[in-house]
C-alpha positions, 0 to 999 in steps of 0.5 A: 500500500503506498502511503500518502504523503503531506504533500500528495495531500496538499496537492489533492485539496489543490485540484478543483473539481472544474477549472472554470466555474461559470456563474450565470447561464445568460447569453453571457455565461453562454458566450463564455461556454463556448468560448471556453470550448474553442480554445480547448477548455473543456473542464468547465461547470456553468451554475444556473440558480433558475430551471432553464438557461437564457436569463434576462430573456427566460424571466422577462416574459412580458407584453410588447417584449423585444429587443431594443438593439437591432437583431443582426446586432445583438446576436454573437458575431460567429452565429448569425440567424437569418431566419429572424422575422423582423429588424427588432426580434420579439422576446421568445425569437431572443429567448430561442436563439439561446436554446439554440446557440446551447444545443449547436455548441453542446453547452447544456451538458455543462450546465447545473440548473436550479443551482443557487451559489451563496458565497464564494471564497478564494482559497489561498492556500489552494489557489481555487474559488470555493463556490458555497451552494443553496441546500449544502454542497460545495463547488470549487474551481481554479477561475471563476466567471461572474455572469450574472448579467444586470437584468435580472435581479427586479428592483422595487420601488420603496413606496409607503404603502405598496405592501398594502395595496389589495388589488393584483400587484406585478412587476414586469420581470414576473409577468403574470400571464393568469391575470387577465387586464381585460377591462382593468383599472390599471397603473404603471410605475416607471417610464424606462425602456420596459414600459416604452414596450408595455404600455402600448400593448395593454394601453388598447385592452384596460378600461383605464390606464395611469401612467406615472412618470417620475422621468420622460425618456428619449425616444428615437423612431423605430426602423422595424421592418418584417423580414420576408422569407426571401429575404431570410432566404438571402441571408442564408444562401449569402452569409455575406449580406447578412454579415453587411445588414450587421455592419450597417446596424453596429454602425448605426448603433455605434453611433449613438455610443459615440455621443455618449462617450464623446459627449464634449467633442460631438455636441452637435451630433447629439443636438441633431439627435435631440431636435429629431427626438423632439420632432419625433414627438410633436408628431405623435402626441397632440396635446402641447401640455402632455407633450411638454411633460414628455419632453426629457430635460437631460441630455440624450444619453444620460439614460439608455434611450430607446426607439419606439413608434407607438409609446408617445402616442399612446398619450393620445388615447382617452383611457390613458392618463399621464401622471406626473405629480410625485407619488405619496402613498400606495392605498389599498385601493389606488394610489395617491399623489402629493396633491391629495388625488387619490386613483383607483385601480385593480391593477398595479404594474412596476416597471422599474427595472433591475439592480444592475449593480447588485451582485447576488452572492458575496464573492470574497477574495484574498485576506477576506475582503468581499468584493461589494463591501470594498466597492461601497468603501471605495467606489466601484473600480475594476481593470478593463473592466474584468478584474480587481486587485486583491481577487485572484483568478476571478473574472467579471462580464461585466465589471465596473467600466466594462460595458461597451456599446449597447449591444450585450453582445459586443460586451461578452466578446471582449470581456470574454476575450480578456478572460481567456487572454489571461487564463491561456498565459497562466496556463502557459506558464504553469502556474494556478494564480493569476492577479491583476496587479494594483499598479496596472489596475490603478493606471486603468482607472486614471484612464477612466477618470481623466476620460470620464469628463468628455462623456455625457455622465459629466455634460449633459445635465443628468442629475434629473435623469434618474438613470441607472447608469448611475450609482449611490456614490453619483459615479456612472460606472455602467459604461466604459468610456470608449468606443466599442471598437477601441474597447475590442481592440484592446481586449486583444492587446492590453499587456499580459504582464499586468498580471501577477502570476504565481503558484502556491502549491503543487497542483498535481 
């Protein structure tokens, strides 16, 4: 019998079960499993705490849903679709091309459904993430990629009252497809992009509709054509003019990134934007009055805007009330405003989006910092977007200033990209631990800093946004401050030295 040494033992504890953990099965977690395969890693676990893949496009299930980037945009570059039945797919096409992308790339023998992650701990003497589970039970793995994506954690409003109301409360994130609005006094809380999509589509079916609205939202028109057979047929037999139609709508969309980030040097192009917004809704909505409280008084950009053809003029109807006097209270039979007005309702409808900088577990690295806890001391900071000093082997898709563009997808690639850079160097030179160092990280942020003032977060009146890209410090670290293209470009070319990398025991 041979005996089993301290070090055999040590070198044991040291071998994870997977190599790369995968939290998140959104598009995110998708890209970065397919990814992972391409470049021949196969030892890889991706944990999904729902019953079915595909995130923000498996829960949000609502009326009106669809994409608000165009379709041959917002898709992975290396698996076009041609049979998409319009320019901005309906919800269950998106939510498809997930199942889709899982069953062709062989992903969904990796995937561990209604896993719940509730902490994750670096173990320094082992060099692996220990991933605690909901019930018991535990995953480790040497990398970890957070892919929790944003969208998917619902944000309620704090309201006095809303836990009173008796009527049927739901929020967009969790439709209830059992309570029918036929007829219905119904109200809806936000004005953001979800309910840009909703109101329209249930405005026609209500006996009433109140809309309250804390801030007006810029609103582009919509270039939405069905796309024929024939059409589709073109796109598959000629994969070049589908791969053209991608160029022409991540040119378009870039374009609007640009006046984002270069708020300051392309003012007139962002003032074009405006006046056209603006044109825009004198078309559609009648009343002078209404209009006006419509009417942003932030600059285009500060919130994600979106396009639409049919929200403006659904002001336009007589069963529709905008609302905008603030809410005092939510009643047990409506809700009431600051001026004393109470409205009756049966139905209560949040549109208020999603804790998009909320992370849904503690993740805790060396010398047992934990990551939100550091931010909230700190302020939210990341390398490229992708690391942090002082968390080893972890990954994040996105971090703070790692979002790019507008479409999801362009930020996958390069956040993705980034991770395997790293991962393939330390694999290379045979070593377990790979840590950003604080000298490259802080040189990051100096850059983010001294770019930050030419965006539009720091010129464009955005203080009466009310916009998520902002968080409780007033920083806006949802979005890099660089075009989409730079920001790929470097996802390929950022020094590999700007990490440390080390072994601290034996990994067998």
């Amino acid at each position: 019998m041979t005996e089993t040494t301290e070090t055999d033992a040590k070198t044991e504890q040291a071998r994870p079960d997977h190599e790369v953990v995968i939290v998140g099965a959104g598009f995110a977690g998708i890209g970065a499993g397919i990814a992972l395969k391409g470049a021949g890693i196969h030892d890889f676990v991706l944990l999904e705490r729902a019953g079915d893949i595909g995130g923000t496009w498996r829960d949000n299930t609502y009326p009106g849903l669809s994409v608000d980037i165009p379709s041959p945009t917002y898709s992975f570059a290396f698996e076009p679709r041609p049979t998409w039945s319009r320019l901005y797919a309906k919800g269950p096409e998106i939510k498809d091309y997930a199942d889709h992308c899982v069953r062709k790339y062989g992903i969904m023998p990796h995937v561990r459904l209604g896993t719940t992650v509730v902490a994750a701990r670096f173990d320094e003497g082992a060099d692996l993430w220990r991933l605690e589970l909901a019930g018991g039970g535990t995953v480790t793995g040497r990398y970890l990629l957070s892919c929790q994506g944003a969208l998917t954690t619902p944000s309620h409003p704090e309201i006095d009252g809303l836990a009173d109301f008796a009527g049927h409360t739901v929020h967009t994130a969790r439709w209830d497809h059992d309570h029918d609005l036929t007829g219905r006094r119904v109200a809806v809380i936000g004005t953001g992009a979800t309910a840009l999509q909703v109101i329209p589509e249930i405005a026609g079916r209500v006996a009433h509709l109140d809309v309250y609205q804390r801030t007006p939202i810029w609103v582009y028109p919509k270039i939405d054509p069905r796309l024929p057979r024939g059409v589709q047929e073109l796109f598959r037999r000629v994969p070049a003019t589908q791969k053209a139609t991608r160029f022409v709508t991540t040119t378009a969309v870039e374009i609007i990134v640009t006046g984002v980030v270069h708020h300051r040097r392309v003012q007139p192009l962002v003032k074009a934007v405006e006046r056209r917004c603006l044109r825009h809704l004198k078309r559609q909505v009648k009343d002078p009055e209404t209009r006006e409280r419509l009417t942003p008084r932030y600059g285009f950009g500060c919130k994600r805007p979106s396009f639409s053809n049919d929200y403006w003029r659904t002001f336009n109807r007589a069963n529709v009330d905008l609302v905008t006097d603030r809410i005092d209270r939510i009643t047990e039979t409506g809700v009431r405003t600051v001026d004393g007005r109470e409205r009756e309702i049966d139905t209560l409808i949040l549109a208020t989006g999603f804790k998009v900088f909320d992370i849904s577990f503690p993740i805790v690295g060396r010398e047992g910092v934990e990551l939100t806890a550091f931010w909230k001391q700190y302020r939210r900071q990341s390398y490229e977007g992708a690391a942090v000093p002082g968390f080893p082997n972890l990954f994040l898709v996105p971090g703070p200033y790692g979002n790019i563009g507008l479409s999801w997808f362009q930020m996958i690639d390069a956040q993705i990209r980034h991770a395997l850079r790293v991962i393939g160097e330390a694999r290379s030179r045979g070593v377990t631990r790979a840590e950003v160092s604080r000298q490259a990280h802080d040189r990051y942020m100096s850059w983010v800093e001294r770019r930050m003032p030419r965006t539009v977060f720091l010129n464009g009146d955005c203080a009466t946004a009310n916009s998520y890209y902002f968080d409780e410090h007033g920083d806006a670290p949802w979005q890099r401050p660089s075009s989409v293209v730079a920001a790929r470009r470097r996802s390929r070319s950022f020094p590999l030295d700007d990490y440390d990398y080390s072994t601290r025991v034996s990994a067998g």
